[in-house]
Structure formats: structure tokens, C-alpha cells
PyMOL Python script that loads the backbone (N, CA, C, O; Angstrom):
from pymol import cmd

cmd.read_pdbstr("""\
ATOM      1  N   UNK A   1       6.711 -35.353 -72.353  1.00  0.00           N
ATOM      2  CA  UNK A   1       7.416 -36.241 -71.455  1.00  0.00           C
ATOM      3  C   UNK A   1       6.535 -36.496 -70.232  1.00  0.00           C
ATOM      4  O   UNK A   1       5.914 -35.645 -69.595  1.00  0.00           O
ATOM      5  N   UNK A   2       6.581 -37.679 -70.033  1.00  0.00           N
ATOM      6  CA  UNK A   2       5.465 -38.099 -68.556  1.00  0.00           C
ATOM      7  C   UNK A   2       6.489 -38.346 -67.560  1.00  0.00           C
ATOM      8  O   UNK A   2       7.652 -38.747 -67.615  1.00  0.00           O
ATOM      9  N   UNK A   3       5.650 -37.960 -66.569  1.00  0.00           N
ATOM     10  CA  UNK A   3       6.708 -38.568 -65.320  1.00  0.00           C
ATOM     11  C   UNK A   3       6.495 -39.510 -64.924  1.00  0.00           C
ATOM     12  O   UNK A   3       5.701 -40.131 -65.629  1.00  0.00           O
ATOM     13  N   UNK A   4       6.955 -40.237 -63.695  1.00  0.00           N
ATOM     14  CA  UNK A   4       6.570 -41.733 -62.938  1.00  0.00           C
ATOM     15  C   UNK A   4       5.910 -40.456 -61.565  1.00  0.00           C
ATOM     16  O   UNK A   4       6.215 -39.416 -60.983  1.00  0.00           O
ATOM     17  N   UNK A   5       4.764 -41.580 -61.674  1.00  0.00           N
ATOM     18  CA  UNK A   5       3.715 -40.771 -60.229  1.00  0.00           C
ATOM     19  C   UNK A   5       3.580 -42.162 -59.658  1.00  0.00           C
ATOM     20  O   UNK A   5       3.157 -43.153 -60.254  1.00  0.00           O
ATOM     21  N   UNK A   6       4.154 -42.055 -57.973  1.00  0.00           N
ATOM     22  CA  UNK A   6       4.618 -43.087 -57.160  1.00  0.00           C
ATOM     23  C   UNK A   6       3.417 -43.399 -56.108  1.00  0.00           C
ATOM     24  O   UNK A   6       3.090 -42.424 -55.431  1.00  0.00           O
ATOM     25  N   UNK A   7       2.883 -44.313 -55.926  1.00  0.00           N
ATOM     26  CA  UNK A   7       1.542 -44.400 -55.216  1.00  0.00           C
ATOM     27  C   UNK A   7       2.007 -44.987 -53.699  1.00  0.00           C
ATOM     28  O   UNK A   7       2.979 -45.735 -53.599  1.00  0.00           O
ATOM     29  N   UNK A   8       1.234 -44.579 -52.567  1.00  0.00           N
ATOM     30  CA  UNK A   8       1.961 -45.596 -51.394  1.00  0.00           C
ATOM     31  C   UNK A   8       0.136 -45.924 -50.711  1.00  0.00           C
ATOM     32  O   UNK A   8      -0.983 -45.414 -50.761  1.00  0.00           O
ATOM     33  N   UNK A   9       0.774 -46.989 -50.170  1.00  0.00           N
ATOM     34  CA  UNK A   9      -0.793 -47.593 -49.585  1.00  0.00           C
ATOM     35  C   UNK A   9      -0.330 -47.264 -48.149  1.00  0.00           C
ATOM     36  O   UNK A   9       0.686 -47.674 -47.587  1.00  0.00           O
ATOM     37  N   UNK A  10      -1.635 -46.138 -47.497  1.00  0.00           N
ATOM     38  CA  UNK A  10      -1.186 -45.664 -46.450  1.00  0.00           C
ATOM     39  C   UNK A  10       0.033 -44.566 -46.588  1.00  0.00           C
ATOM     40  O   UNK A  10       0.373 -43.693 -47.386  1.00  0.00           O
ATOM     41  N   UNK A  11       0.606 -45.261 -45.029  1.00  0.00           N
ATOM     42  CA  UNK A  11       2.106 -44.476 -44.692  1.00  0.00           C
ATOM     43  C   UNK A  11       3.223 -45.449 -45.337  1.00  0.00           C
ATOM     44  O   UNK A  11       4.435 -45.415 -45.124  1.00  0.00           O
ATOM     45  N   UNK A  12       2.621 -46.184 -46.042  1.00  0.00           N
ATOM     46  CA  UNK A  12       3.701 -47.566 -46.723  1.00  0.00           C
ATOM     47  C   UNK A  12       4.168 -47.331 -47.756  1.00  0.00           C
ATOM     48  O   UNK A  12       3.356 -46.997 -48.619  1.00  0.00           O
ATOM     49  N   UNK A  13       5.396 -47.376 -48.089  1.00  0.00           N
ATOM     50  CA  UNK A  13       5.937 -47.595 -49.696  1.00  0.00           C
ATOM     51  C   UNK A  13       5.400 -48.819 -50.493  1.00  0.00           C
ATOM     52  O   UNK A  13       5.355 -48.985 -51.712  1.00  0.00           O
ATOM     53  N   UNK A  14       4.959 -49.728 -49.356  1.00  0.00           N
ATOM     54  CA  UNK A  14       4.703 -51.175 -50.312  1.00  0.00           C
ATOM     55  C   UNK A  14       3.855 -51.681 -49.706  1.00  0.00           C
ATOM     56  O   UNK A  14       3.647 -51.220 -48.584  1.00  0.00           O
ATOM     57  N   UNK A  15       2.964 -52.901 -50.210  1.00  0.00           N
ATOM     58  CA  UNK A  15       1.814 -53.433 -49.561  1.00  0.00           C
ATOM     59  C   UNK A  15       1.977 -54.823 -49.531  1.00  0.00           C
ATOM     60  O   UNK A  15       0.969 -55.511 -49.371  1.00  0.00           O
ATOM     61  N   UNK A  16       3.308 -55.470 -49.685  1.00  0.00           N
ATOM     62  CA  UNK A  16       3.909 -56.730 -49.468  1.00  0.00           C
ATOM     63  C   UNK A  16       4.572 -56.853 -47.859  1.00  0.00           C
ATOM     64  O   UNK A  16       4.590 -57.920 -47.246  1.00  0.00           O
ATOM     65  N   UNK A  17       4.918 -56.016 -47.503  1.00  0.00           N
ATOM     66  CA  UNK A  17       6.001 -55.825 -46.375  1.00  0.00           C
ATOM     67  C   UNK A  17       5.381 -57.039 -45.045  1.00  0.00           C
ATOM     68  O   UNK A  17       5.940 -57.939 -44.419  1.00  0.00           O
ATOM     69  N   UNK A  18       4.047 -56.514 -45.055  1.00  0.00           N
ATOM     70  CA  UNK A  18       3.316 -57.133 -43.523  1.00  0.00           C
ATOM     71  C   UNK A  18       3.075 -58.836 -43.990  1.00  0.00           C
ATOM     72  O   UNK A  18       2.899 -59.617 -43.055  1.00  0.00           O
ATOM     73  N   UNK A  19       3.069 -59.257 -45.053  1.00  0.00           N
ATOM     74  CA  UNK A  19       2.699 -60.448 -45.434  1.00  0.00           C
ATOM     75  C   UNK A  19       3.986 -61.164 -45.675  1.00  0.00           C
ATOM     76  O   UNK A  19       3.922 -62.361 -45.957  1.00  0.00           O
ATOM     77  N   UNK A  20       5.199 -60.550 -45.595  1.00  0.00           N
ATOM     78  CA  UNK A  20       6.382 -61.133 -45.993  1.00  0.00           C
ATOM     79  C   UNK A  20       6.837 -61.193 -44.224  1.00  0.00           C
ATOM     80  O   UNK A  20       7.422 -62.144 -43.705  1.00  0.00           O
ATOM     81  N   UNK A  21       6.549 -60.365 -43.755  1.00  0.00           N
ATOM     82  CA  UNK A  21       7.172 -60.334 -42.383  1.00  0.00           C
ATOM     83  C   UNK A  21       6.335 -61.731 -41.719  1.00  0.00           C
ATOM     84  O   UNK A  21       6.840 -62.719 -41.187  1.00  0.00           O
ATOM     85  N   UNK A  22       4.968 -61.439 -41.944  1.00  0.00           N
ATOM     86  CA  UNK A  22       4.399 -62.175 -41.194  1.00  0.00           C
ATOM     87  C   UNK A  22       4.564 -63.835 -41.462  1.00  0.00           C
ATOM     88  O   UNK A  22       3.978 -64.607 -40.703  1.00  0.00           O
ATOM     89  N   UNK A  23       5.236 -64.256 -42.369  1.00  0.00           N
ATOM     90  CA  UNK A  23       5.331 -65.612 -43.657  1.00  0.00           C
ATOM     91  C   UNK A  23       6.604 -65.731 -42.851  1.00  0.00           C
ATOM     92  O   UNK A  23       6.711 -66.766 -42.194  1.00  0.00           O
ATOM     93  N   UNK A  24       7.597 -64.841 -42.786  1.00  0.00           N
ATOM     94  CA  UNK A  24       9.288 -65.245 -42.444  1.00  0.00           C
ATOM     95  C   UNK A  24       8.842 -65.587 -40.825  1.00  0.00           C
ATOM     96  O   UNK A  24       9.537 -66.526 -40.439  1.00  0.00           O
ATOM     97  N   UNK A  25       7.940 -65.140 -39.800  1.00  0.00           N
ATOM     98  CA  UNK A  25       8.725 -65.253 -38.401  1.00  0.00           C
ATOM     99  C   UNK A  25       7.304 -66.765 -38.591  1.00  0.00           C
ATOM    100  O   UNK A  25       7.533 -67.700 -37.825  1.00  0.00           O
ATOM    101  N   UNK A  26       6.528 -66.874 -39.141  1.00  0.00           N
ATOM    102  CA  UNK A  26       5.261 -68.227 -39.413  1.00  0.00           C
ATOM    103  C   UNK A  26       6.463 -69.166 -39.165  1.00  0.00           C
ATOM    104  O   UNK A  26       6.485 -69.921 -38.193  1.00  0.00           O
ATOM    105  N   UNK A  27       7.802 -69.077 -40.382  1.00  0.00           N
ATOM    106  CA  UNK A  27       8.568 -70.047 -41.361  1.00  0.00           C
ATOM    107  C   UNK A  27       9.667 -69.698 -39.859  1.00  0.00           C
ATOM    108  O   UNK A  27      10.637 -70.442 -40.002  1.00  0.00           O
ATOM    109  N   UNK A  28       9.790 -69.102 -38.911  1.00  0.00           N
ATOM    110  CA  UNK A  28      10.398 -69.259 -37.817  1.00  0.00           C
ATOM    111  C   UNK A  28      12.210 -68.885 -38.054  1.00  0.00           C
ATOM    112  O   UNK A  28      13.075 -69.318 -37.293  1.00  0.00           O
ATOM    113  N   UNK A  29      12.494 -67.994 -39.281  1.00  0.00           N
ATOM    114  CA  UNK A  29      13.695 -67.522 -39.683  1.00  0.00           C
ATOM    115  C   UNK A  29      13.513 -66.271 -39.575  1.00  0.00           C
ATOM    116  O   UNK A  29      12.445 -65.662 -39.649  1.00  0.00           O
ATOM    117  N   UNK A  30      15.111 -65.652 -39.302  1.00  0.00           N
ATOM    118  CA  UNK A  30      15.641 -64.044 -39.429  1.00  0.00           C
ATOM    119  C   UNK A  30      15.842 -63.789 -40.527  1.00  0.00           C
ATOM    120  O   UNK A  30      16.090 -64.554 -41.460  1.00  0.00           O
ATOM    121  N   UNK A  31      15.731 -62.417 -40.506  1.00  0.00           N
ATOM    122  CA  UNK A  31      15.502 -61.442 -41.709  1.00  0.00           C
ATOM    123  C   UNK A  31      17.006 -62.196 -42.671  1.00  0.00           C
ATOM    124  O   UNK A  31      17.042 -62.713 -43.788  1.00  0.00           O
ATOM    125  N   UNK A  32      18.002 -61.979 -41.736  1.00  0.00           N
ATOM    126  CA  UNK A  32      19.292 -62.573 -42.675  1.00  0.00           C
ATOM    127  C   UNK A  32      18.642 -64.077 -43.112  1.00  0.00           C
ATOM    128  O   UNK A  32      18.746 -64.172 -44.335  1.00  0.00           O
ATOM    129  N   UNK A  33      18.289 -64.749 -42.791  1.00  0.00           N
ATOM    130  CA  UNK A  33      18.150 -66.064 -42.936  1.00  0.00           C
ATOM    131  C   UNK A  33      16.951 -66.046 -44.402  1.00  0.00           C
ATOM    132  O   UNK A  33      16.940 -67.066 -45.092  1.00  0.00           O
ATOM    133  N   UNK A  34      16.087 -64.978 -44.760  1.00  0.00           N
ATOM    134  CA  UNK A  34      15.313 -64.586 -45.753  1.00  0.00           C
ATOM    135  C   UNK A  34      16.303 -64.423 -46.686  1.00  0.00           C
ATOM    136  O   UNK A  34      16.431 -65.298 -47.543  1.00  0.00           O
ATOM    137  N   UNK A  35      17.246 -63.184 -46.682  1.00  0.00           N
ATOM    138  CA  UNK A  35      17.846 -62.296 -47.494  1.00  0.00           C
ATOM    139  C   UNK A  35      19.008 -63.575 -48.129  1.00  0.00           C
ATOM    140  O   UNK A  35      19.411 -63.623 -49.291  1.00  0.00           O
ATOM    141  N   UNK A  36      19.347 -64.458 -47.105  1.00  0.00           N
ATOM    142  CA  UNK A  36      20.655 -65.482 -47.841  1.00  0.00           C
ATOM    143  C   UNK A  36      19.601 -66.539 -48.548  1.00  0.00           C
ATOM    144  O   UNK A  36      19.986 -67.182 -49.524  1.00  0.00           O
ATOM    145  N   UNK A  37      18.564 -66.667 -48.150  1.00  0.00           N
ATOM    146  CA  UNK A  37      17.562 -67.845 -49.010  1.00  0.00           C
ATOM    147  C   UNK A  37      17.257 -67.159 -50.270  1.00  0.00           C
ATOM    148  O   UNK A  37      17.233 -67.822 -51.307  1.00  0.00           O
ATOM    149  N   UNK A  38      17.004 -65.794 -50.287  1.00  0.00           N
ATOM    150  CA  UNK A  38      16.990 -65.132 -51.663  1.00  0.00           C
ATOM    151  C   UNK A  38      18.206 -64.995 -52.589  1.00  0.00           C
ATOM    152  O   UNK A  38      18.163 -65.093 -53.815  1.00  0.00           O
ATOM    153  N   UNK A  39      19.355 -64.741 -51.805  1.00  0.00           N
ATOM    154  CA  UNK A  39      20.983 -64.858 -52.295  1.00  0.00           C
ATOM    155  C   UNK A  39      21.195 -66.202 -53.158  1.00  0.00           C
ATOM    156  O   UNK A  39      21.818 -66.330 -54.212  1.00  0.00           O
ATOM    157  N   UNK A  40      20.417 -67.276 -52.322  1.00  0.00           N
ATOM    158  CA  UNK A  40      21.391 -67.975 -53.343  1.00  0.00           C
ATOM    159  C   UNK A  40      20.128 -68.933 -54.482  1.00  0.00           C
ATOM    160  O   UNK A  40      20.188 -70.084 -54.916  1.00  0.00           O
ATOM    161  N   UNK A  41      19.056 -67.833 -54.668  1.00  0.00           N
ATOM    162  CA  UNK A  41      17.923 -68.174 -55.974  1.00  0.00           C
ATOM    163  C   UNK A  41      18.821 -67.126 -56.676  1.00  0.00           C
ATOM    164  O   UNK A  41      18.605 -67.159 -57.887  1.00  0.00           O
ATOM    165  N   UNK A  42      19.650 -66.309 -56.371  1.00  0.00           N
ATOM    166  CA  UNK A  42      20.270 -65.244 -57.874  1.00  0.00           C
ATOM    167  C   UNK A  42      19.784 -64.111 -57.401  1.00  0.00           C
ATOM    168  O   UNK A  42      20.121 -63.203 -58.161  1.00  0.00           O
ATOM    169  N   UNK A  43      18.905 -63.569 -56.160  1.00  0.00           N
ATOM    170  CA  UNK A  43      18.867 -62.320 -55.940  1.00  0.00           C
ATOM    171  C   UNK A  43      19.463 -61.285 -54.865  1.00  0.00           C
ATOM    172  O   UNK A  43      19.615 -61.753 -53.736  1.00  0.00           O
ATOM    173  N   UNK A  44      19.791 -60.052 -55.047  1.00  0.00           N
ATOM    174  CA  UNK A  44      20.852 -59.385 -54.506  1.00  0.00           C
ATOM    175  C   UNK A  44      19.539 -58.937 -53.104  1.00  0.00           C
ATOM    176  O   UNK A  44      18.587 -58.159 -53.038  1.00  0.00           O
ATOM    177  N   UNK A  45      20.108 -59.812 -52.283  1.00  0.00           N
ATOM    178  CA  UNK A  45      18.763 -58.949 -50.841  1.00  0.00           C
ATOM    179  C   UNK A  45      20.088 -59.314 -49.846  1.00  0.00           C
ATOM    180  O   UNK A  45      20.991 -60.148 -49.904  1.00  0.00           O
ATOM    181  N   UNK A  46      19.685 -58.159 -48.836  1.00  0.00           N
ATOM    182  CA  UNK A  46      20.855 -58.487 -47.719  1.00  0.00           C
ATOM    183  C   UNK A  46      18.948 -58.187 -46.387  1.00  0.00           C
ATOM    184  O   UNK A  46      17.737 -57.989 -46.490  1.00  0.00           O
ATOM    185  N   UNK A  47      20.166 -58.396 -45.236  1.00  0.00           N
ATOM    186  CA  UNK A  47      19.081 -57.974 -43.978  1.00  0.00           C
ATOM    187  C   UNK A  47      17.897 -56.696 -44.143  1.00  0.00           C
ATOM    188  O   UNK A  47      16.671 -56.651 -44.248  1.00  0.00           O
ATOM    189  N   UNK A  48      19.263 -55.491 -44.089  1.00  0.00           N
ATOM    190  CA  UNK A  48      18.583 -54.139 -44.579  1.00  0.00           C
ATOM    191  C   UNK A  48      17.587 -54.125 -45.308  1.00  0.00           C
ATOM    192  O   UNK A  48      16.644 -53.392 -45.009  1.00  0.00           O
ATOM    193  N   UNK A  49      17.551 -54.814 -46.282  1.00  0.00           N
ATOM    194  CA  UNK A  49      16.905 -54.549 -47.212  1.00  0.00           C
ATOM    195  C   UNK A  49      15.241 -55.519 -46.717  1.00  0.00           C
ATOM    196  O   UNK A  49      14.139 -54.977 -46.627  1.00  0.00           O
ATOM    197  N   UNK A  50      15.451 -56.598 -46.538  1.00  0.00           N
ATOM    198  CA  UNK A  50      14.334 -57.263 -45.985  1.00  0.00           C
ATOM    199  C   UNK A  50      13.921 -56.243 -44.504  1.00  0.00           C
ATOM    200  O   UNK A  50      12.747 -56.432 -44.186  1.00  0.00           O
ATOM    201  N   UNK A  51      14.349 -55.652 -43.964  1.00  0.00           N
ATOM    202  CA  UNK A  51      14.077 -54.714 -42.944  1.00  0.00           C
ATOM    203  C   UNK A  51      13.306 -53.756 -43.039  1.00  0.00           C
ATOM    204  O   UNK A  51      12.237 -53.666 -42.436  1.00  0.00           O
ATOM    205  N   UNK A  52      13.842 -52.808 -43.930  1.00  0.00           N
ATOM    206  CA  UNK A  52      13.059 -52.042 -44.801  1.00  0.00           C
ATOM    207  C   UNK A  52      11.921 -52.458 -45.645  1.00  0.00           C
ATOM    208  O   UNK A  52      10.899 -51.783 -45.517  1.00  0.00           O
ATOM    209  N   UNK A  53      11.904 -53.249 -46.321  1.00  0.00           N
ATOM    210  CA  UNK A  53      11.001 -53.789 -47.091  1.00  0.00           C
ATOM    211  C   UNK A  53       9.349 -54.293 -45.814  1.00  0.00           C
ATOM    212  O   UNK A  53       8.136 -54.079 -45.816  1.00  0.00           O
ATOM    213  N   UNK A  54      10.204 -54.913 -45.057  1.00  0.00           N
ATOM    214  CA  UNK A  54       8.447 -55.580 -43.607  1.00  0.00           C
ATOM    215  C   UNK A  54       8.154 -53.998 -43.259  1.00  0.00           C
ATOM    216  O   UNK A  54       6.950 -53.739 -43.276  1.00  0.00           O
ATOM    217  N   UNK A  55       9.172 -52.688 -42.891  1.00  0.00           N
ATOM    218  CA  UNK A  55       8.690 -51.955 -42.366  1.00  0.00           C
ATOM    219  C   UNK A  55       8.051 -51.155 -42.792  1.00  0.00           C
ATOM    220  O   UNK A  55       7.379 -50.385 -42.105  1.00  0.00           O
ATOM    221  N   UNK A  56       8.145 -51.151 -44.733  1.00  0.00           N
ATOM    222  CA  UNK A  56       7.138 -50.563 -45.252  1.00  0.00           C
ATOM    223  C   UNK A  56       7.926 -49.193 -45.966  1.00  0.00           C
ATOM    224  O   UNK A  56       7.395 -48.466 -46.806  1.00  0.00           O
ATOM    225  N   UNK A  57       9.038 -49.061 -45.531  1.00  0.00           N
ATOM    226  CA  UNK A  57       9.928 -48.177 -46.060  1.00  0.00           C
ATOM    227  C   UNK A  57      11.039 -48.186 -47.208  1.00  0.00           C
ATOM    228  O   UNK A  57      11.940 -47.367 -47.384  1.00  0.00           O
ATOM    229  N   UNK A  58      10.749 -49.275 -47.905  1.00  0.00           N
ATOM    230  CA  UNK A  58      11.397 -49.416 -49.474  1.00  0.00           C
ATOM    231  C   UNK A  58      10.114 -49.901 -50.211  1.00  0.00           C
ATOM    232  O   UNK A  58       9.239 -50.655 -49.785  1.00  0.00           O
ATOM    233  N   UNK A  59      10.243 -49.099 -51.786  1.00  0.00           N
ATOM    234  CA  UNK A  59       9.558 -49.951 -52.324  1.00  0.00           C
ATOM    235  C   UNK A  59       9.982 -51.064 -52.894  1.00  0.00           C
ATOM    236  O   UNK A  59      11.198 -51.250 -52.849  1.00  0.00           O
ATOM    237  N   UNK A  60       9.229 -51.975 -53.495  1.00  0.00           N
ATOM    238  CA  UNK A  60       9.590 -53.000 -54.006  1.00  0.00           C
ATOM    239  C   UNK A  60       8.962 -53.348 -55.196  1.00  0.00           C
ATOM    240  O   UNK A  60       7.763 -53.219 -55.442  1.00  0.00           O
ATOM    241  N   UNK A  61      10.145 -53.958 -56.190  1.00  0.00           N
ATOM    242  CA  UNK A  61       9.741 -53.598 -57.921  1.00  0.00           C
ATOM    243  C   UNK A  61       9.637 -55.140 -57.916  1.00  0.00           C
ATOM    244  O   UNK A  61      10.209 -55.797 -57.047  1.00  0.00           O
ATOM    245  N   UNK A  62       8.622 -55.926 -59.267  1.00  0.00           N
ATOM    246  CA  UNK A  62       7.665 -56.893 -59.314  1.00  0.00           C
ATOM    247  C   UNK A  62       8.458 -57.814 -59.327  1.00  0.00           C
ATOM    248  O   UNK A  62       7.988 -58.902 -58.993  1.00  0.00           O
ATOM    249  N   UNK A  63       9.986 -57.764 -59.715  1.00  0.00           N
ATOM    250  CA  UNK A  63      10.665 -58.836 -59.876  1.00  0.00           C
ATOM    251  C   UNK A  63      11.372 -59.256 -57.880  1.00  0.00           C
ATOM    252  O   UNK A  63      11.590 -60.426 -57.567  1.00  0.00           O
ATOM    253  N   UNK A  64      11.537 -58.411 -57.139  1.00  0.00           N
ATOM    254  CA  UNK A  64      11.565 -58.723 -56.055  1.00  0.00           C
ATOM    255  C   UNK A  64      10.408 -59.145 -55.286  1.00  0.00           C
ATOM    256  O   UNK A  64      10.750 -59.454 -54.145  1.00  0.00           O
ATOM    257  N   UNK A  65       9.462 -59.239 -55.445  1.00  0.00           N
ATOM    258  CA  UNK A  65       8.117 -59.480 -55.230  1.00  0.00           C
ATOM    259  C   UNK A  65       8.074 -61.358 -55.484  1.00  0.00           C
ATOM    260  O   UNK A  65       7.628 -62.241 -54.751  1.00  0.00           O
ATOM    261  N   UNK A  66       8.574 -61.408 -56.498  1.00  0.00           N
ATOM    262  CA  UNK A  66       8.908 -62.825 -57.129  1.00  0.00           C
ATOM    263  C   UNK A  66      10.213 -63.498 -55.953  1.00  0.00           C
ATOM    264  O   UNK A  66      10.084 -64.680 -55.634  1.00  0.00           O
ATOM    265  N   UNK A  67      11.049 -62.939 -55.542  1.00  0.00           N
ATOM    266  CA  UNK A  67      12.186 -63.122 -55.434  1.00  0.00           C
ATOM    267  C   UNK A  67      12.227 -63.488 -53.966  1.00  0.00           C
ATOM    268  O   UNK A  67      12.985 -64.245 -53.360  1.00  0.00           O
ATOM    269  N   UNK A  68      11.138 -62.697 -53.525  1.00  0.00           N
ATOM    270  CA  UNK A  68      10.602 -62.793 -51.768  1.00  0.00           C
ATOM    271  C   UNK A  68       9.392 -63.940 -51.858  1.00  0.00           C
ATOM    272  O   UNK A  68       9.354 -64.661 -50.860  1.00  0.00           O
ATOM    273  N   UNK A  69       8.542 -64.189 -52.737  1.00  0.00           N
ATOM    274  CA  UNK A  69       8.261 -65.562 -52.845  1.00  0.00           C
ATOM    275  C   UNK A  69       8.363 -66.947 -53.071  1.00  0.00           C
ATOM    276  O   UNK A  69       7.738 -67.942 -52.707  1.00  0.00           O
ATOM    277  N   UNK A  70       9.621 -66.643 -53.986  1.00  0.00           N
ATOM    278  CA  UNK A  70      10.245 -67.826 -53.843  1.00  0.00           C
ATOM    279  C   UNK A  70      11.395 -68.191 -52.833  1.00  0.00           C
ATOM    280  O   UNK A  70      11.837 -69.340 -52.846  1.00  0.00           O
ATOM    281  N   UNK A  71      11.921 -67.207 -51.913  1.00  0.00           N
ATOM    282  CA  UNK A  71      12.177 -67.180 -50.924  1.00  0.00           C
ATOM    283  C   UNK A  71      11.206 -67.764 -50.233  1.00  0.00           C
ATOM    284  O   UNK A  71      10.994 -68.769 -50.912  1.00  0.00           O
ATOM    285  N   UNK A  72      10.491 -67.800 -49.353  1.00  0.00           N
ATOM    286  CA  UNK A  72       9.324 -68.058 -48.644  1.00  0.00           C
ATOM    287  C   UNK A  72       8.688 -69.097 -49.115  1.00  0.00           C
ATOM    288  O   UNK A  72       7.852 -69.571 -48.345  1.00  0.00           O
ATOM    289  N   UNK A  73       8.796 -69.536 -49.996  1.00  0.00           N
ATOM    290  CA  UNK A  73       8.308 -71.027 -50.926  1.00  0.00           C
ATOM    291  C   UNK A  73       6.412 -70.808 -50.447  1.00  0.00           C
ATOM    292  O   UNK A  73       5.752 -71.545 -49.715  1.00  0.00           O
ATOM    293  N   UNK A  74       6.000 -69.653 -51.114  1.00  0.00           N
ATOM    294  CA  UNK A  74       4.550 -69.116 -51.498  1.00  0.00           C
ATOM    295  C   UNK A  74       4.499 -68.483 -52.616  1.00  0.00           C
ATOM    296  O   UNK A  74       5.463 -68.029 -53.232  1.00  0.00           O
ATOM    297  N   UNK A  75       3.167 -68.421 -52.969  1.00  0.00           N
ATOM    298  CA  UNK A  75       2.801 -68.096 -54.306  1.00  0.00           C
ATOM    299  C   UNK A  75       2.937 -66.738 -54.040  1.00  0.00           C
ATOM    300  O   UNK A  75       3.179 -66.408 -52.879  1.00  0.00           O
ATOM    301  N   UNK A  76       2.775 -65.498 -55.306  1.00  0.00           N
ATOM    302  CA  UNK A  76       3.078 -64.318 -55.550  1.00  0.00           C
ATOM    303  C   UNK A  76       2.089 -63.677 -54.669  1.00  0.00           C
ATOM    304  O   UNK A  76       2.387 -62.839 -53.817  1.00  0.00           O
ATOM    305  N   UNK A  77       0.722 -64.168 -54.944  1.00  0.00           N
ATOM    306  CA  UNK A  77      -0.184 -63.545 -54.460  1.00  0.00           C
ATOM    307  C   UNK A  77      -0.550 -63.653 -53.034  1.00  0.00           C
ATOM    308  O   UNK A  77      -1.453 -62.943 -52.592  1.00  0.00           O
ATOM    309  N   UNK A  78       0.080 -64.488 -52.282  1.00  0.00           N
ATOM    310  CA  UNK A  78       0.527 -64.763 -50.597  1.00  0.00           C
ATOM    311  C   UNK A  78       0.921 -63.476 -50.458  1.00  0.00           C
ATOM    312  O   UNK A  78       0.438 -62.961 -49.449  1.00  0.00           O
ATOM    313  N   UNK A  79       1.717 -62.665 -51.184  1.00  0.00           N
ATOM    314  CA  UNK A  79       2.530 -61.616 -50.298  1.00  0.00           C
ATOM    315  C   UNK A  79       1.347 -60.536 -50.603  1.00  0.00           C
ATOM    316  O   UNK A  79       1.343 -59.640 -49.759  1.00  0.00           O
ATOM    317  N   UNK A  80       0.370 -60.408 -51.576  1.00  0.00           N
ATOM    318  CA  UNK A  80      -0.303 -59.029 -51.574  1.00  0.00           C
ATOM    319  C   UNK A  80      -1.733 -59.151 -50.894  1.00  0.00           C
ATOM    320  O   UNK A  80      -2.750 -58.534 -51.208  1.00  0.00           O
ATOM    321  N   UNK A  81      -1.535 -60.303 -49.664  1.00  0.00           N
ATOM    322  CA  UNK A  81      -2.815 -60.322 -49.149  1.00  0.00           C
ATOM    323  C   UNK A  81      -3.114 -59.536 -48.253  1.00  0.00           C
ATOM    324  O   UNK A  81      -3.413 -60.027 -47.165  1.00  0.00           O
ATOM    325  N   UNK A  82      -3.131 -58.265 -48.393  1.00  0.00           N
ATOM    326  CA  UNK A  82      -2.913 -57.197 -47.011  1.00  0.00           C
ATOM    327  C   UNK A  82      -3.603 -56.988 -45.604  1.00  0.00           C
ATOM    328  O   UNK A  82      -3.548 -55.973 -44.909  1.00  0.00           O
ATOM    329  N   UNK A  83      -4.293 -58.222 -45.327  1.00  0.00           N
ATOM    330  CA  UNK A  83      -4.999 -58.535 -44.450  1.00  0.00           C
ATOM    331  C   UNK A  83      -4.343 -58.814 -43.802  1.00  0.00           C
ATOM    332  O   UNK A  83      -4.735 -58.294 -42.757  1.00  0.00           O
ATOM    333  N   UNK A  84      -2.947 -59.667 -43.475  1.00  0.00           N
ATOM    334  CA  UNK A  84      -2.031 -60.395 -42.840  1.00  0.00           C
ATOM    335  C   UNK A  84      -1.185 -59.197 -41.862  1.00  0.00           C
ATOM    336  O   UNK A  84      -0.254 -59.541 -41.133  1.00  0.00           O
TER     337      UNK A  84
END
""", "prot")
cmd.dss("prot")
cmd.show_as("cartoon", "prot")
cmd.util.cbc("prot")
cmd.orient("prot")
């Protein structure tokens, strides 16, 4: 039996967070104003969760990754530019 071995970049759970934060306040909207633009593509995001997610303290699985880009109306690979 294998386990899941969980990787973090840095002190980060995720390496999307700073490029999603930095894309939402660019696009001049609140975190709620992200989380209801994702609500109504079909995905379950509230504030918290976009909160957690910029601060680096949730991870985030590939299909939310999708879900925060099409939120943000950018390509996938916009969010893993970790330079931002």
C-alpha cells in the first residue's frame, strides 16, 4: 500500500495562490466577487476559501485550478507563474 506524500512550495500549500490574488485585485474585484464568479461556472468556492487559497494555506486540486481560471478569464498556466 503507498501513501499520498504531500509536497508544499516553501511555507505554501500551493503555488497558484500569489498569481490568483494578484489577477483578482489587477481585475479590481473581492475575494467574494471571485468565489460568486466561480459559483455560478458550477463550482463550490465561497470567500474563505479564495482566502485561504491567495494565502497559501489550502491546497488546491487541478480541477479548482481550472475553476479559478476560468473565473479570472486566464489561461491555466497564468495561475502557475510564480513570479507574480
Amino acid at each position: 500500500m503507498s501513501t499520498l506524500k504531500i509536497y508544499w512550495h516553501d511555507e505554501r500549500k500551493n503555488v497558484v495562490g500569489r498569481a490568483v490574488r494578484k489577477l483578482r485585485m489587477d481585475a479590481q474585484i473581492t475575494q467574494k466577487q471571485l468565489a460568486e464568479k466561480a459559483q455560478l461556472l458550477g463550482y463550490e468556492f465561497d470567500r474563505l476559501t479564495v482566502l485561504r487559497i491567495e494565502s497559501g494555506d489550502r491546497f488546491v486540486a487541478d480541477y479548482e485550478v481550472k475553476a479559478l481560471a476560468d473565473a479570472l478569464g486566464v489561461e491555466i498556466s497564468t495561475l502557475y507563474d510564480i513570479t507574480t
